[in-house]
C-alpha positions as CSV (number, residue, x, y, z in Angstrom):
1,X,118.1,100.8,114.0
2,X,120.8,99.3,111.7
3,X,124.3,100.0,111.1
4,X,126.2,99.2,107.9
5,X,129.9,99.4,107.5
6,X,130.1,101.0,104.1
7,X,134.0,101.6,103.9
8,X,136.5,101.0,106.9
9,X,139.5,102.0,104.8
10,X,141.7,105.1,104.2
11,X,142.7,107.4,101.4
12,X,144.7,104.6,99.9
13,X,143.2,103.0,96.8
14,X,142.3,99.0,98.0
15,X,140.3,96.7,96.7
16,X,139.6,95.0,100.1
17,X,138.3,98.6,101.8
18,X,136.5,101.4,100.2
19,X,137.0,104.9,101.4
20,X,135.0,106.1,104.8
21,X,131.6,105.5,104.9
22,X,128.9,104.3,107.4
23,X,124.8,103.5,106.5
24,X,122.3,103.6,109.5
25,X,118.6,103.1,109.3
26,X,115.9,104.4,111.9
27,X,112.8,103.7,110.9
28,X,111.9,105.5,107.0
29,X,115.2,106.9,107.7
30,X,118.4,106.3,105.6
31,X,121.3,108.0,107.3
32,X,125.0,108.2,105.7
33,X,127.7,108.8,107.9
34,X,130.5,109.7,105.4
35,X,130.5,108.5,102.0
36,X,134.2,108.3,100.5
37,X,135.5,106.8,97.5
38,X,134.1,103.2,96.7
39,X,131.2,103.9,100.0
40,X,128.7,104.3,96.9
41,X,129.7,100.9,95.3
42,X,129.4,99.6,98.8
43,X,126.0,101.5,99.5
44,X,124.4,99.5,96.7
45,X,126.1,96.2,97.6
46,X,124.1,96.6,100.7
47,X,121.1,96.7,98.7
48,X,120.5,100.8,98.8
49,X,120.1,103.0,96.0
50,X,120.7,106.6,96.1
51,X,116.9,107.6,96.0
52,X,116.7,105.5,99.6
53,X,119.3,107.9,100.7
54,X,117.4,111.0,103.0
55,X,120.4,112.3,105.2
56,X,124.0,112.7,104.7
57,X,126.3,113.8,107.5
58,X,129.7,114.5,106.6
59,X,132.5,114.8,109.7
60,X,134.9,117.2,107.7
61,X,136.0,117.1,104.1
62,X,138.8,115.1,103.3
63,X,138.3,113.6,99.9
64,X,138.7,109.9,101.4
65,X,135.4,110.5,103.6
66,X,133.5,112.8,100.7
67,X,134.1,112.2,97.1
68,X,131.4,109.7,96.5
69,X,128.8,112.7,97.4
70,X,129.4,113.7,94.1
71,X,127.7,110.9,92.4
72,X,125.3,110.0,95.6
73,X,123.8,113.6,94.6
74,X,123.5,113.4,91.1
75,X,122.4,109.8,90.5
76,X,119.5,110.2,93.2
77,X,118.3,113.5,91.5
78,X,119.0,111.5,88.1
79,X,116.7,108.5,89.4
80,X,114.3,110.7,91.6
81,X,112.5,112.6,88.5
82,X,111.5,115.3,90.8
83,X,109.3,112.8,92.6
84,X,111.0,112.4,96.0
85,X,112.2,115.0,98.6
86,X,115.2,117.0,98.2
87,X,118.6,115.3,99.8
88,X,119.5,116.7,103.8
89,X,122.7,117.3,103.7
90,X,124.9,118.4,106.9
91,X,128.5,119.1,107.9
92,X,130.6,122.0,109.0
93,X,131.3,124.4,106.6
94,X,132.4,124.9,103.9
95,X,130.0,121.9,102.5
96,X,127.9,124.8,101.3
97,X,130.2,126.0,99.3
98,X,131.5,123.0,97.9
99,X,128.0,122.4,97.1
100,X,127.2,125.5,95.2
101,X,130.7,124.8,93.5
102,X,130.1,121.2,92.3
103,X,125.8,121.6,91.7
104,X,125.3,125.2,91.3
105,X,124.2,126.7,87.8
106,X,127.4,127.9,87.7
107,X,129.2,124.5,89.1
108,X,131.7,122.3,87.7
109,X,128.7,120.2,86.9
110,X,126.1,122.7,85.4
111,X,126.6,121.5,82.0
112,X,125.8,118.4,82.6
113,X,122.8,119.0,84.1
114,X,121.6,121.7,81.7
115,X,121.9,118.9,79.6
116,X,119.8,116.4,81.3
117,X,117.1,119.2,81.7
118,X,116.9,120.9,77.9
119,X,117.9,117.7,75.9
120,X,114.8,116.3,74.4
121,X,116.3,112.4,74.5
122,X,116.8,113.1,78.3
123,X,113.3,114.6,79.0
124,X,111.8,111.9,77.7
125,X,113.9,109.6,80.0
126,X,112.5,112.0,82.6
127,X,109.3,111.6,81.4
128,X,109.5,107.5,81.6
129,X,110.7,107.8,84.8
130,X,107.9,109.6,86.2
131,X,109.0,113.5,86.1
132,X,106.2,115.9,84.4
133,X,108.5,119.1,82.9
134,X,109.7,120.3,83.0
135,X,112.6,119.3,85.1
136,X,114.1,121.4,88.7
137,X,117.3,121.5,89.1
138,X,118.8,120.4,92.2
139,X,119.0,122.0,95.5
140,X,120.1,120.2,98.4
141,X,119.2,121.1,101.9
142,X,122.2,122.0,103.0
143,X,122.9,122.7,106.9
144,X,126.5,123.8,107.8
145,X,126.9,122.7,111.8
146,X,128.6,123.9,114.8
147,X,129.8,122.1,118.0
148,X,127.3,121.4,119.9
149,X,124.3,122.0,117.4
150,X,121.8,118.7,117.5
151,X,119.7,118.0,114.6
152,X,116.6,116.5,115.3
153,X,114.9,113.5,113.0
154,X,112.2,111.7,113.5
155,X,112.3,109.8,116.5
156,X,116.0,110.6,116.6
157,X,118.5,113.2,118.0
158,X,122.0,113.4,116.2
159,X,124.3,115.6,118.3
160,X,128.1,117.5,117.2
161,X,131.1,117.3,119.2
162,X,134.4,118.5,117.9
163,X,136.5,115.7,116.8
164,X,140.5,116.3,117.0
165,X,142.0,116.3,113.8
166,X,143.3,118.7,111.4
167,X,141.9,122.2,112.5
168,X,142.3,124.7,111.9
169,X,142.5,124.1,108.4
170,X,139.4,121.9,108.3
171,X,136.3,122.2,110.6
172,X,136.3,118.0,111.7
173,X,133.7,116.6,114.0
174,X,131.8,113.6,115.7
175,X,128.3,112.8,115.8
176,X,126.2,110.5,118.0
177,X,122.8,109.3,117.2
178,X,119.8,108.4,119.8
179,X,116.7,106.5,119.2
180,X,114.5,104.2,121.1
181,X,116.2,101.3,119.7
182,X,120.1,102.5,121.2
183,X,122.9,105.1,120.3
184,X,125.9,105.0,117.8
185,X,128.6,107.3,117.6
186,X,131.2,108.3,115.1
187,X,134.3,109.8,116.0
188,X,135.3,110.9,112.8
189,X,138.8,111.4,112.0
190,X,139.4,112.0,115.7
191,X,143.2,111.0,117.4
192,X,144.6,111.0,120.5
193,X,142.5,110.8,123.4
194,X,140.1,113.7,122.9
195,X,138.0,114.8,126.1
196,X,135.2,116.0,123.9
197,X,134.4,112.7,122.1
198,X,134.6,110.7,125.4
199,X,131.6,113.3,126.7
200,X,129.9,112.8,123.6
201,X,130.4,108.9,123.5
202,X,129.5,108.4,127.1
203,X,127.8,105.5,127.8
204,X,126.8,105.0,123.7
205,X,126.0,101.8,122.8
206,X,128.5,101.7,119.5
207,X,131.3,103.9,119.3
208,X,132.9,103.8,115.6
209,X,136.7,105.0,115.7
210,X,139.4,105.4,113.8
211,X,142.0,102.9,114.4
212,X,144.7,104.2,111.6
213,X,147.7,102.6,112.8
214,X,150.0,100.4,115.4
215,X,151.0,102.2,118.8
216,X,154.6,103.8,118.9
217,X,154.9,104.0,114.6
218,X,154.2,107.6,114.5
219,X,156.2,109.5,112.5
220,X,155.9,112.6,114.8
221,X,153.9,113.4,118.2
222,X,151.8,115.6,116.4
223,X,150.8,112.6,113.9
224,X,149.4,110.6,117.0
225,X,147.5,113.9,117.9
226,X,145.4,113.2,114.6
227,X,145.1,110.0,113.9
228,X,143.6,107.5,115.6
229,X,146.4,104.3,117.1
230,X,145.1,101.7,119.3
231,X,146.0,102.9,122.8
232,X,144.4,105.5,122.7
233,X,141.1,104.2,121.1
234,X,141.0,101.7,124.7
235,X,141.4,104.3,126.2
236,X,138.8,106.5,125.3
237,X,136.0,103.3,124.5
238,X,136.9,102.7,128.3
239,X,136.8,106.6,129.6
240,X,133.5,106.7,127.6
241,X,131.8,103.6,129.1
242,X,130.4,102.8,125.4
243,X,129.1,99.0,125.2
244,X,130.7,97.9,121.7
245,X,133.7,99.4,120.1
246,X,134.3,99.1,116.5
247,X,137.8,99.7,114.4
248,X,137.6,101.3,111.3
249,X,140.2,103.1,109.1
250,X,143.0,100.5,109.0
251,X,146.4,101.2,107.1
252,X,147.4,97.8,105.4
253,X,150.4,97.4,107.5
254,X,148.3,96.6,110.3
255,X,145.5,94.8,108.4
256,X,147.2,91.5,108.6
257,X,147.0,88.3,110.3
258,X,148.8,88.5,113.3
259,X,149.2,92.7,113.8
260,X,145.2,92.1,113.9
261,X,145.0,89.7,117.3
262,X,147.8,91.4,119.1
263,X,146.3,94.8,118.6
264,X,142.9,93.6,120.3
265,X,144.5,91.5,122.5
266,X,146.1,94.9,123.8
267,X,142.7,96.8,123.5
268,X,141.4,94.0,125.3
269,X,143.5,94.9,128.5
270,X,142.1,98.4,128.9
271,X,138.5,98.7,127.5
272,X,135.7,95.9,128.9
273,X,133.6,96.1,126.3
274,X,132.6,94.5,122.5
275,X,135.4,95.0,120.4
276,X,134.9,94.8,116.5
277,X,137.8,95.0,113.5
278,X,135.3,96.4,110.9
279,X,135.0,94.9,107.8
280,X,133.3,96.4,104.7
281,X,129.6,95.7,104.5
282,X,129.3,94.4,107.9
283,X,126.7,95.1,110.1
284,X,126.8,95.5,113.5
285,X,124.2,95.3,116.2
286,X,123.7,98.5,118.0
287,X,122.5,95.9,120.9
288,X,125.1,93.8,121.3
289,X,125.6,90.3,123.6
290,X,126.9,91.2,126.7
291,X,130.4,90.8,127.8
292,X,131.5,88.7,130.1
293,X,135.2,87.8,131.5
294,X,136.7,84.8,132.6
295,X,137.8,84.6,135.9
């Protein structure tokens, strides 16, 4: 198993952090957790290119953690020709509707593709590319989840867990992932400290959280509800048991020298375990060395 940090940033344009956006392989398998704006760019900085791409998981649909999927979808069928399997996509609904709405024959992108199927220039390019017309158009397995559901892979179980966020005006979860080779989960957008992602994270080797912003800054208590501060990330990476925690989703006021060390210094006095400031394009052992304190 491997695990990419695609983008650890937010909805704010940066050029330091893309959008969110995480990349795990297990075995022929290439897994996106996410895939926000700039998580592409970062995809193929990592040396992927969409037709590697076989699942997509999406936690909810904010733009900042699903935009790219619009060109993820349409370069891999552009590059694909028809000759590899149809993209697996999952999240909670309405990403079948969005779907149908952005790739349908009556989408925001139909003309497009008609295009790319009826031209003759770009049937040849089809044609050089391996296709035989004439061309299919695209259609995505799409699964819409529930809590709860588990998807099963090849020698890997993904399972849902509600994540707490913005319901109930989007449908926002978290996923774990279980091989042979460890388990990684992905709390989404969740905040606070949320009793069904601490079940779902229990003893989990990686545990990717949001980390949005400093303890005590909230604007409002129901702003810490939803979005992720660093108290209440140590406490659920401690409650949970997991082995490695790593911090993702960082608002630039705390991405700074300084704000950096004293937030894991404080994490560091609640949870025992790994602790990680994620960084675009890292990639972070599911097994990690073990901890040890000083006496």
């Amino acid at each position: 198993m491997k695990l990419t940090l695609l983008g650890t940033g937010t909805p704010t344009p940066s050029l330091k952090r893309a959008s969110s956006g995480y990349m795990l392989e297990v075995g022929d398998d290439v897994m996106l957790w996410d895939h926000g704006p700039g998580a592409y760019h970062r995809m193929m900085e990592a040396g992927k290119r969409a037709v590697d791409v076989s699942h997509v998981f999406f936690s909810h649909l904010h733009y900042d953690h699903c935009s790219d999927y619009v060109r993820l979808l349409l370069t891999r069928w552009d590059q694909g020709a028809d000759r590899i399997p149809e993209l697996k996509v999952y999240g909670p609904p309405p990403i079948r509707r969005m779907t149908e709405q952005l790739f349908g024959e009556d989408g925001a992108f139909a003309p497009d593709l008609t295009a790319r199927i009826k031209h003759q220039g770009s049937i040849d390019i089809f044609v050089t590319r391996g296709g035989v017309p004439p061309r299919k158009w695209p259609k995505p397995e799409i699964t819409e989840l529930k809590p709860t559901d588990k998807v099963q892979g090849k020698n890997w179980t993904l399972t849902v867990a509600p994540a707490s966020h913005v319901q109930p005006w989007l449908e926002c979860y978290a996923y774990r992932l279980d091989c042979d080779e460890g388990s990684v989960c992905y709390s989404g957008d969740s905040g606070g400290v949320a009793p069904a992602l601490i079940e779902l994270a229990k003893g989990c080797d990686v545990l990717i959280h949001m980390n949005h912003y400093f303890s005590g800054t909230e604007p409002t208590d129901i702003y810490r509800v939803v979005c992720g501060n660093h108290e209440d990330v140590a406490q659920v990476a401690q409650q949970a048991g997991v082995k490695t925690l790593v911090l993702t989703h960082f608002l630039e006021q705390i991405d700074q020298p300084g704000v950096r060390e004293h937030i894991l210094r404080e994490i560091g006095k609640v949870y025992s375990g790994n602790i990680v400031w994620g960084e675009d394009l890292m990639q972070v052992p599911v097994k990690g060395p073990k901890m040890f304190r000083m006496e």
